[in-house]
C-alpha positions in Angstrom: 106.6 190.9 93.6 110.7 190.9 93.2 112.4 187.9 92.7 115.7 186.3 93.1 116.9 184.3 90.4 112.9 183.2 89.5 112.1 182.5 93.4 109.9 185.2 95.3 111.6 187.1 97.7 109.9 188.1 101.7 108.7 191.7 101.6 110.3 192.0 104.5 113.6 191.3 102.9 113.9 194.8 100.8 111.5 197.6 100.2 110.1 199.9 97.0 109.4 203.5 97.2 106.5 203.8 95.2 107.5 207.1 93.1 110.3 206.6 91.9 109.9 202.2 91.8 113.3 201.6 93.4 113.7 198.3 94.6 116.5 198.9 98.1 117.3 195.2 99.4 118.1 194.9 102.5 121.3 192.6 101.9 122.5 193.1 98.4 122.0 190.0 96.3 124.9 188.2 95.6 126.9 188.9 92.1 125.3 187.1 88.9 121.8 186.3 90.3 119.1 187.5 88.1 116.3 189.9 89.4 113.1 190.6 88.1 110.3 192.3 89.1 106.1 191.4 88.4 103.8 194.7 88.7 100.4 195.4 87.4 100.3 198.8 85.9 96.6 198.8 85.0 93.3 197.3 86.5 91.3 197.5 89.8 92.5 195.3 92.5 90.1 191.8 92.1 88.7 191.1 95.7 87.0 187.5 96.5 83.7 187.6 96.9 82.6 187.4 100.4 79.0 186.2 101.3 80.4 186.6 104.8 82.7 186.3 107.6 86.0 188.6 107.7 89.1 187.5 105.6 92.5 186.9 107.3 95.9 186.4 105.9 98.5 185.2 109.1 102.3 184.8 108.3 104.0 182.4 110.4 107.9 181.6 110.4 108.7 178.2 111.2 111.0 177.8 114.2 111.9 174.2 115.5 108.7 173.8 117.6 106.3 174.3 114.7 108.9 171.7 112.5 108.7 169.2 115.3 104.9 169.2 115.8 104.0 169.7 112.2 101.2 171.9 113.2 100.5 175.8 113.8 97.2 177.5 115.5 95.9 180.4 113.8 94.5 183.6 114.9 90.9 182.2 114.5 89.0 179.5 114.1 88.0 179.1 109.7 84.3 179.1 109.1 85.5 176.5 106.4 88.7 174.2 106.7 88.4 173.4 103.2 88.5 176.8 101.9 91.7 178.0 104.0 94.8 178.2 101.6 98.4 177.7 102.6 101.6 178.9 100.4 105.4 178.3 101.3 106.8 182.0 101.0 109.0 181.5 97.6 107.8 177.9 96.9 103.8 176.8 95.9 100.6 177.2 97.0 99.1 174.2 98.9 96.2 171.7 99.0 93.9 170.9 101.6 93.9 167.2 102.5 96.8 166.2 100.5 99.3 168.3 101.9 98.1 170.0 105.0 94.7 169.6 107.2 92.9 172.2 109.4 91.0 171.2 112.3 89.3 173.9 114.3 92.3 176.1 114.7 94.7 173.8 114.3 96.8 173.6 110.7 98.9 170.2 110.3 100.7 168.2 108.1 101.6 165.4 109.5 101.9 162.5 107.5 101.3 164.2 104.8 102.9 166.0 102.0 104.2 169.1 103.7 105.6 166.7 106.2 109.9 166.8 105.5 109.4 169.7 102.8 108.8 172.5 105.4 112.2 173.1 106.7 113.4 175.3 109.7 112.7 179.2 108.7 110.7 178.7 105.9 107.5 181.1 105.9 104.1 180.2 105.6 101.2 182.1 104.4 97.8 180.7 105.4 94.9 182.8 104.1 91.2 182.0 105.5 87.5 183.5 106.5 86.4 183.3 110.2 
């Protein structure tokens, strides 16, 4: 994970080649603004454990229509609303039924705390089993 002065910055925004671990933004950050860099250099990847159903991670960008009706549809239908997680790229993770809501396929926020924080082309990640 690299970040820009202590916020996470989109994968898609730079890349690492993994042999030598040079970090290549795509637009050079801006003079004074602190990088860092979190990496695990030991250890086997942790998975959840499944009892079943296949895992899904969508990334959604949010352009004026998703802002204006305060809801996305993912891929799938979640085998369990409760259990689906949404983060803010570079903010916080999420929790279901204070800030956001999933109803069949259907993720919204409105009246709720996500409602006014989410602004135009911020990214979610929403991460589920289906």
């Amino acid at each position: 994970m690299i970040l820009r002065n202590g916020i996470a910055v989109k994968t898609s925004d730079y890349s690492i080649n993994i042999n030598t671990g040079v970090v290549t933004f795509n637009t050079a950050p801006a003079t004074g603004q602190f990088i860092g860099a979190f990496y695990l250099t030991e250890g086997d990847p942790v998975t959840p454990p499944v009892t079943s159903g296949t895992f899904e991670v969508e990334y959604f960008d949010v352009d004026s229509t998703v802002l204006s009706n305060k809801q996305l549809t993912l891929g799938n239908t979640p085998s369990n609303p409760t259990k689906v997680l949404v983060d803010v790229i570079g903010g916080s993770p999420q929790r279901y039924g204070v800030d956001y809501t999933v109803s069949g396929s259907t993720v919204s926020w409105n009246t709720l705390r996500l409602d006014g924080q989410i602004v135009l082309n911020d990214e979610l990640r929403i991460t589920y089993f289906y």
